[in-house]
N, C-alpha and C positions, 0 to 999 in steps of 0.2 A: 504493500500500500504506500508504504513511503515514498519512494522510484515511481509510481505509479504518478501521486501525488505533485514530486518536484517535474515530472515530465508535462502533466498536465497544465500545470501553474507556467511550464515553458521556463524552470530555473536550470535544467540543463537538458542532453542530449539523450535519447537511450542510447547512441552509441559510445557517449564519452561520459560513463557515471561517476561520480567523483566520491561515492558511498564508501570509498576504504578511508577516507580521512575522518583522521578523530577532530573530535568535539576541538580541542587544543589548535588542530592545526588550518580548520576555521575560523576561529579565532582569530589567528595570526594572518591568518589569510585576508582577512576584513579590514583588518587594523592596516593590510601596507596598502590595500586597495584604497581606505579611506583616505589615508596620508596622502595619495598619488592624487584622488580625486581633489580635494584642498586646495594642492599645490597645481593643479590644473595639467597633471600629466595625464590625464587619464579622466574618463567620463562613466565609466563602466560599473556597477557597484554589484555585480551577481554573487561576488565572494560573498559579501554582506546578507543578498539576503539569503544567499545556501545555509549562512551561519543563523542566521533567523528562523530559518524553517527548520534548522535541524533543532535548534532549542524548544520549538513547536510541540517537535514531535515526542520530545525528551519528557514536554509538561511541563517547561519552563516559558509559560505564556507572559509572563510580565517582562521579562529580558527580551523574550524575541522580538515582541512587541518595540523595544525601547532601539534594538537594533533594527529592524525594519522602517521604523520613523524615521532613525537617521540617515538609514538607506534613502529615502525618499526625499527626506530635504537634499541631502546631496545630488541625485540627479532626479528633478520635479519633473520627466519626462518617463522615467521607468512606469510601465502601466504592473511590469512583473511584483514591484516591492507593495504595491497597493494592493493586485492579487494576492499575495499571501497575507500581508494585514487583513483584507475582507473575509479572510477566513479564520485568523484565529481572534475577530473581535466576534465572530459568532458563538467560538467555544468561551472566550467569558464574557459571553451573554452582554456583549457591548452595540447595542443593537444597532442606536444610531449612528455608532461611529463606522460599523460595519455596512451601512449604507451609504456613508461617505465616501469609506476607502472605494467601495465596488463600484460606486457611480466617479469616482475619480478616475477610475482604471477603464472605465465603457469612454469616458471623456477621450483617454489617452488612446484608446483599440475599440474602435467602436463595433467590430464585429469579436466580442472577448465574450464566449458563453459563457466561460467559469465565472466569470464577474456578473452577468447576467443571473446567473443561476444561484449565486449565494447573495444578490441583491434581494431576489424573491424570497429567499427562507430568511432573510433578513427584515425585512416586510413584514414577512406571515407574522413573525413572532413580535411585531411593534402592530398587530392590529390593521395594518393597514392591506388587504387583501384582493382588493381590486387590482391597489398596484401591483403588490407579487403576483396576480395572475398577468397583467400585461409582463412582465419580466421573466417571468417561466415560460410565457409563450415564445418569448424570443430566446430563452434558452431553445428550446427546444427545436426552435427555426436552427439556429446556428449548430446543431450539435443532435439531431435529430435518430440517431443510432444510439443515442445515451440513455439507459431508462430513468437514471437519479431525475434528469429536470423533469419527465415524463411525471413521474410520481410528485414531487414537488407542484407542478402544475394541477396534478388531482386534486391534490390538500389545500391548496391555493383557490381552485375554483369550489370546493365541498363549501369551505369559510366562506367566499363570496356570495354565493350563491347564483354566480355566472358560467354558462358552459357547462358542458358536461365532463363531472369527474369521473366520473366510472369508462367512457371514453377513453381520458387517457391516462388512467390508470392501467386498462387492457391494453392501450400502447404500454404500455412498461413488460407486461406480460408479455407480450409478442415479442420486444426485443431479449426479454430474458425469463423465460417461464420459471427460474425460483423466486419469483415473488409473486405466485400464488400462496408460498408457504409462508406464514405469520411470524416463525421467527427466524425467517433470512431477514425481515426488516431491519430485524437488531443492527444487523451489519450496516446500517446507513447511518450511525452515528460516526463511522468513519468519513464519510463522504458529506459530513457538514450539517447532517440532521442534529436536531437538539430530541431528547428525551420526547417532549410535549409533539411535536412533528412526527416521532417515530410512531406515539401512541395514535395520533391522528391518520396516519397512513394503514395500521392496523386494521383502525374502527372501519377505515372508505372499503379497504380487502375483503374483511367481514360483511359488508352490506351486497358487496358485490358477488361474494358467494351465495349468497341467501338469496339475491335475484337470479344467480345459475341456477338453482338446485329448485325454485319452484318451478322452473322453465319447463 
């Protein structure tokens, strides 16, 4: 998931993984990129936020955090350091700032569904669910083999009460039929679900079997 994750976010290559360096030598890595960046040899800041997202995934969200911001003042053009901000302000529950960072980084890449996509579940969870449904939909436009925005778009439209969720919820099914089963959902707390979202995506699964099964 991790490799999975920095590829997604576009922090590096599947061909040139840079997963054998420790924690330390990220670090270090950050620190001569930041210096270079400063002193205006260099514009680049991925060291930073590789060292960001690796602290992410460590569970050290308030450092990552503090390193990724500086990633991003340093070059206010990276849409990648706001993509991974927009994601770990959703794991502590930083909602509005997580709609910030995502709609900073749609600013920066306007065709960017992973920012799209955790704009919505960012949304869902401030209430505001009209909007997550227009932002789930363009997840889904931009990235339309993905079942996570498909689902998110369900729960998105269930709460609005626009569109049909059970729709594309069965989109999520077609692209990957283990999410008929209830507790593969678990697994989407990796992919940016909060707790309240997973249970919501359960309850939509549930109603949608009990429309199969009287069929």
């Amino acid at each position: 998931m991790f490799l999975l994750c920095l590829i997604c976010l576009g922090l590096l290559s599947a061909q040139n993984p840079v997963l054998a360096q420790t924690l330390a030598e990220r670090e270090r890595n950050c620190a001569i990129q930041t210096r270079s960046v400063e002193a205006r040899r260099n514009t680049h800041v991925n060291a930073c936020i590789n060292y960001g997202w690796t602290l992410h995934i460590q569970g050290r969200d308030r450092e990552a955090i503090r390193v990724l911001r500086q990633a991003a003042r340093l070059d206010p053009t990276s849409e990648k350091a706001y993509n991974a901000l927009g994601v770990i302000y959703l794991f502590t529950s930083e909602y509005p700032r997580a709609v910030q960072a995502n709609q900073a980084a749609i600013k920066l890449k306007p065709d960017n569904e992973v920012a799209y996509y955790n704009l919505g579940l960012a949304q869902w969870e401030l209430g505001e669910f009209a909007q997550a449904v227009a932002s789930e939909e363009q997840a889904t436009r931009l990235d339309s083999g993905n079942p996570h925005p498909w689902v998110a778009l369900a729960i998105a439209r269930a709460r609005a009460g626009s569109g049909d969720a059970q729709a594309a919820y069965r989109q999520a099914i077609r692209l990957d039929s283990r999410y008929r089963n209830p507790a593969y959902l678990n697994g989407l707390r990796a992919s940016d679900f909060s707790e309240r979202q997973i249970k919501a995506a359960q309850k939509l699964l549930g109603q949608l079997r009990r429309v199969s099964a009287d069929r």
